[in-house]
C-alpha positions, 0 to 999 in steps of 0.5 A, a space after each residue: 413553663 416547658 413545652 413538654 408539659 403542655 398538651 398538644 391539641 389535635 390539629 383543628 378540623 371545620 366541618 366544611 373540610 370533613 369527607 362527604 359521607 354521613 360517616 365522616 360526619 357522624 365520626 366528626 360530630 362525635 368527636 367535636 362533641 367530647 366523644 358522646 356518640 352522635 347519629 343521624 336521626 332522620 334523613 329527608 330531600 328537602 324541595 326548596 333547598 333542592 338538597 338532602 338533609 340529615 338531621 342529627 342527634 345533636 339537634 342540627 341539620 346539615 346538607 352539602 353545597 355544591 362542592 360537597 361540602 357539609 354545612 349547618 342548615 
């Protein structure tokens, strides 16, 4: 098959190389999730992680390590 029938998939992105705010992560999410919009639906420091989490739409949560990086709880 030629090559100018295939798509092209957009170039892959993990969620640890997405910026560090909850837009970035709202438009990532978004995006992974076929385009149905995605939003955070609570916010909350949680004492034993000594971290913030952001619970999403999705049903998951994510906080950030120490390098800023996001990641599922």
């Amino acid at each position: 098959m030629s090559s100018a029938f295939v798509k092209q998939d957009e170039e892959q992105q993990w969620l640890h190389e997405v910026k560090g705010t909850v837009g970035a992560l709202q438009t990532y999410l978004t995006r992974e999730n076929g385009g149905l919009r995605v939003f955070e639906r609570n916010f909350y420091f949680d004492a034993g992680l000594k971290k913030e989490v952001h619970e999403m739409s999705n049903g998951l949560k994510y906080a950030k390590d120490g390098e800023g990086k996001w990641y599922v709880i």
